[in-house]
N, C-alpha and C positions, 0 to 999 in steps of 0.2 A: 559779593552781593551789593544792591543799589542800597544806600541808606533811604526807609520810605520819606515821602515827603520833604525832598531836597529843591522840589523846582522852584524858584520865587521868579515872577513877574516880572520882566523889568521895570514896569512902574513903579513898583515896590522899590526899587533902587534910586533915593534921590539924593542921595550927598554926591560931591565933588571927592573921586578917591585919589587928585591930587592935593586933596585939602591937608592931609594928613601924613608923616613920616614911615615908610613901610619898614617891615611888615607893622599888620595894626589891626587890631579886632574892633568893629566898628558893631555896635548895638543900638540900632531904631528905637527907641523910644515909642514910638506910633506903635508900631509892628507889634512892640512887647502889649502892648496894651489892648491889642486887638486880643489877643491871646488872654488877658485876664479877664476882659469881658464875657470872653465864652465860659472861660471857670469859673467866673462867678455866677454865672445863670445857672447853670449847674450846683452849684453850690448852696446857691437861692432855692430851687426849683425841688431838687432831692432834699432841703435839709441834712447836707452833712459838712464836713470839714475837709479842708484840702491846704495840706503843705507844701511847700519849695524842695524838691529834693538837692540838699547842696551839693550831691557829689555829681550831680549833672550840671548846676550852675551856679556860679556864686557869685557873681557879683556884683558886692555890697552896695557897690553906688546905686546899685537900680532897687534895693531893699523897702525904700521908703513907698516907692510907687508899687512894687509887690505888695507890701505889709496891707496897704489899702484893701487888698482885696483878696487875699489865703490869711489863712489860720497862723499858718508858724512855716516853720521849717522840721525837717527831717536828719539827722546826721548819723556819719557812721564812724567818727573818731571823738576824741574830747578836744581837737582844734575846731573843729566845723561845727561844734556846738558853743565854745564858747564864742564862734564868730555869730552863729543864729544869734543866742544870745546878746551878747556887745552891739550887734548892726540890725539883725531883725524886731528884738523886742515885741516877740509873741510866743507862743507856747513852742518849744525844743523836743522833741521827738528823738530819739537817742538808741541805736542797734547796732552791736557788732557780733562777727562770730566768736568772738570772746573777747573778753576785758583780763586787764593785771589790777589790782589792787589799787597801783594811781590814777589808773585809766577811771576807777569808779569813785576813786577822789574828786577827782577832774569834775565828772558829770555830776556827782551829787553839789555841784557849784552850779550848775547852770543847764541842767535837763528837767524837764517837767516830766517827762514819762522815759525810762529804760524798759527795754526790753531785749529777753535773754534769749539764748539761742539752745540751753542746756537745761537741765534742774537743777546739775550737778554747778554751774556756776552762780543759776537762782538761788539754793543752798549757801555756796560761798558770800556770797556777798548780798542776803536779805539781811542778814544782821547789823553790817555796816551801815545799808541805808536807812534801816530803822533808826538806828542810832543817830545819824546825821538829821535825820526828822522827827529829832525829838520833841522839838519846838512847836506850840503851834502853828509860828508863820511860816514855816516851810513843808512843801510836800511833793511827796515826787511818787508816783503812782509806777505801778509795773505790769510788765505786760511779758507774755511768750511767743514768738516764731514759729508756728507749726508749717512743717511740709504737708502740702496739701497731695503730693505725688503724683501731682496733675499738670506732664506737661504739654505746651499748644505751639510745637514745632520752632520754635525756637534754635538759634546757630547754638549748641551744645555750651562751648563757655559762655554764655550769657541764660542758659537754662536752670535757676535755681532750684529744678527741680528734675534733674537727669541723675542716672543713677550715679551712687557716690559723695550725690551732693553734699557737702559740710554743712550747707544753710536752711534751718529751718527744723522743728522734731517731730518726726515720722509717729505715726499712730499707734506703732507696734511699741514707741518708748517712751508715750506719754501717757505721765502721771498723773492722772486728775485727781488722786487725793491730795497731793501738796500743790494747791491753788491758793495757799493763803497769801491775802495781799494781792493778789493776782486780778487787775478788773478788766482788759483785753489781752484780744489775740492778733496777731500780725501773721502777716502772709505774702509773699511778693513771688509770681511766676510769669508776667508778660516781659514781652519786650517789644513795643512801637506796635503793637496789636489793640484790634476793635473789642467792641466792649462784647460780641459774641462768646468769644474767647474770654471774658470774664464770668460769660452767663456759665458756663462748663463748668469752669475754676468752682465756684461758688456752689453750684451742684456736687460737686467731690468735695468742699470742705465741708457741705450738709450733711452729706454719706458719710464720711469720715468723724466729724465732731459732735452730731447733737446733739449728746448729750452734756458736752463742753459750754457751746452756743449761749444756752437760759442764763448760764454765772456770770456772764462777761458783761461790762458795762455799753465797752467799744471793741469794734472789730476795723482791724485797718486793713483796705484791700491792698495795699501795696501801690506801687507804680508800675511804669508800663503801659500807661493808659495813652493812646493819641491823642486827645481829648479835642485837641486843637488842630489836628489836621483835615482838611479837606476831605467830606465824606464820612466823617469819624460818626457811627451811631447816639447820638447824643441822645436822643430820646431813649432810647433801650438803656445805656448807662443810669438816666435818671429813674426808668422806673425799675431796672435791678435792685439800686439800692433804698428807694421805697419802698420795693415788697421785703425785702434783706431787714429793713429797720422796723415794721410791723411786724415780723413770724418771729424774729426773736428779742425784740423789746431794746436791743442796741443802739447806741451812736455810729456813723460808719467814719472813716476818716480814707482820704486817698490821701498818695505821698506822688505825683508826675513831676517828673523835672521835664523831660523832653517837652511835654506839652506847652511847660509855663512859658521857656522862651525858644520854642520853634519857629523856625525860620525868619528870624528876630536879629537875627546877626550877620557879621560878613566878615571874611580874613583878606587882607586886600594887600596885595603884595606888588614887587618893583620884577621886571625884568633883566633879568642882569646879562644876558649872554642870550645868543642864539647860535649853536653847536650843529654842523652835518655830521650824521653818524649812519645809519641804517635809516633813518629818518631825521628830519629837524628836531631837537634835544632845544629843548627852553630852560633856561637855569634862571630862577626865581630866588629871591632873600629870604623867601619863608622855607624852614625845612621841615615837610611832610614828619618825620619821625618826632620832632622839635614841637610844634604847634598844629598839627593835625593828626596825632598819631591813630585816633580811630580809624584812617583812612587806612593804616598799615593791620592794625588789629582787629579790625572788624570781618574784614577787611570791605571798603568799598567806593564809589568813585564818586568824586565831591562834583558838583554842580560849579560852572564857571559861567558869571552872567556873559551872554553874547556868544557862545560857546555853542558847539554838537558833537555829535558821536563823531571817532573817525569816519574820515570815509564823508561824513554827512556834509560837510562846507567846502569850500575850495582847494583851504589850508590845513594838512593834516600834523599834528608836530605830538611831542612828548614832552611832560611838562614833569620837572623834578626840579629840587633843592641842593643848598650848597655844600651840603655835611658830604660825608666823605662814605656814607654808607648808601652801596651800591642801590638800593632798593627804596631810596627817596625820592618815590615817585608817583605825584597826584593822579596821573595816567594820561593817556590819549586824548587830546580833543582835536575838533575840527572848528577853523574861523574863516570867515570870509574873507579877512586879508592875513599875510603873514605879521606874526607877533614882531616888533621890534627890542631892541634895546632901550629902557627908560619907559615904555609902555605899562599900564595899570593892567592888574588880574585879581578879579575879585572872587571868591568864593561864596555861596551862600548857605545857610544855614551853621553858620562858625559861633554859635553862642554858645552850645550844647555840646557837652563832655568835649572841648577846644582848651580856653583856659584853666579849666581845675586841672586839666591832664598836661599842660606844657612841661616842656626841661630844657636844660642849658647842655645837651651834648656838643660836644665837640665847643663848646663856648659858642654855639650860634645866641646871636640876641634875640631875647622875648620880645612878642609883640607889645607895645603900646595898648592900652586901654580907652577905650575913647566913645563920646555917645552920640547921636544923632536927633534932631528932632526937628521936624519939618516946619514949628512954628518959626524959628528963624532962620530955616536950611543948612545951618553951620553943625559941621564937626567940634565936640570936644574933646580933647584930650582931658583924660578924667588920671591918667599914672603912664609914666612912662617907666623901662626897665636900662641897665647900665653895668658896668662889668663889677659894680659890687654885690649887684644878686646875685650874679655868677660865680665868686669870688665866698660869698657868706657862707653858701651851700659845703664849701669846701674845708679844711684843716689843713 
């Protein structure tokens, strides 16, 4: 499938992609910011709250210019929280399908809200965090995941709500007498879907909880929200959760990553080789499974500025990486001239599940981290990587 919302403009394209050592994940600064303007209107407009999800983007260098304008962050480990934490410095948001005993060490240091996925681990571990907020300057509020059993066509493993699912507690095993402590609910079923598709959700959590609804302080719709894309219903999203926050007296909070920094980035690679095979074979520095791996898992075909379908331009080739796995391959494009050796390729929308999800297989080098910002058109290199991240991961 096409990832939605992948085309960026070329005008949107203004750094020099020789400015930079490839491979290299380059982040607009403008772009990003385009993008918090729309959340914050939203934000403004609906009266609610809206976090960073980290596991779609993290990074921290862009945190300060985030923080200006969402609530907090979102996380789903006790590293990505004590990164919110440490780098975001606003309120931490904290869910997994289950915690170990350190795991809830970890976050009772640095989460403002947990939320369980079970009773049976609410029970485990309400005790501990009682105890750890014994104090009064510390508090850390809690919350439960309920399956809403509401799904809206979604690719199955990204359906949090297909049969099976481990995420989230179905209606038929929730307990509403042991709510103690308990002052929201959490919920998470889109994926890169309009807020229609929320208006449903929300209709099935109605039917399903209301009698839940009245005790709860905040309800978190989750992410999966476009919010930011071209077309995205932004009027209907705000007045959902202004009739949402009047019929049952709640705060609402969204958690979008893809939103915050879509189509905000670029992965901008070297050409290494041009190969005759069945077709011209392009061999690139970046390796799809390495630094694009949604392309593989999703699976779907990445946007390359100056690019078209095969078939579409002159020049028809095949574009893959140097790893040794057969199936490291960006896909088909068409160019008006043929690609050389030494020649730039840039991808767009590389900010979003890019970096959180990189690896050093086969010891390919991570991309460079680097930012962009049109007031003085220059590239920064913000971290580069070297064979002892490679190296550390290992024993």
């Amino acid at each position: 499938m096409e990832r939605s919302g992948t085309v960026v403009k070329k005008s949107a394209y203004g750094f020099n992609p020789f400015e930079a050592k490839t491979p290299c994940y380059i982040v607009d600064e403008d772009l990003l910011e385009k993008n918090l303007e729309v959340l914050a209107s939203v934000r403004e407009r609906a009266g609610c709250k809206i976090l960073l999800a980290l596991k779609c983007f993290a990074m921290f260098s862009t945190f300060p210019q985030l923080a200006a304008k969402l609530d907090g962050v979102c996380a789903s480990s006790p590293h990505e929280a004590r990164l919110g934490r440490e780098e975001f410095g606003k309120e931490v948001h904290s869910f997994a399908a289950g915690y170990s005993e350190s795991d809830i060490a970890d976050l009772c240091e640095t989460s403002d809200h947990i939320v369980f996925n079970s009773f049976a681990q609410l029970e485990r571990f309400r005790p501990l965090i009682h105890e750890y907020c014994s104090s009064e300057d510390r508090r850390i509020d809690l919350a439960v995941r309920i399956n809403p059993e509401h799904s809206e066509g979604a690719v199955p493993i990204y359906d949090p709500c297909s049969p099976g699912s481990r995420l989230g507690i179905r209606r038929a095993h929730f307990d509403a007498d042991n709510l103690d402590g308990i002052i929201g609910l959490h919920w998470h079923n889109l994926c890169e879907q309009d807020a229609d598709c929320l208006e449903r959700t929300i209709a099935a959590v109605e039917a399903g909880f209301a009698d839940v609804l009245p005790r709860m302080q905040y309800v978190n719709f989750g992410g999966g929200h476009h919010i930011t894309r071209e077309g995205y219903d932004v009027d209907l999203l705000v007045d959902l959760i202004v009739r949402f926050k009047e019929k049952w007296g709640v705060e609402v909070y969204l958690e979008p990553g893809e939103a915050v920094a879509l189509n905000s980035g670029f992965l901008v690679a070297s050409v290494l080789d041009v190969i005759e095979a069945d077709m011209p074979i392009v061999i690139m520095d970046s390796a799809v499974p390495c630094h694009m791996p949604d392309v593989i898992e999703m699976p779907y075909r990445p946007n390359i500025v100056g690019s078209g379908k095969a078939g579409e331009k002159a020049w028809t080739c095949r574009i893959g990486g140097p790893s040794c796995l057969a199936g490291d391959v960006a896909g088909e494009y068409s160019f008006d001239q043929p690609l050389k050796t030494g020649d730039r390729i840039v991808f767009t929308d590389m900010a979003i599940y890019s970096m959180v999800k990189t690896n050093t297989f086969n010891g390919i080098q991570l991309p460079s981290l680097c930012l962009f910002n049109s007031a003085d058109g220059k590239v920064r290199v913000v971290r580069e990587f070297g064979y002892e991240d490679f190296r550390n991961r290992l024993s």
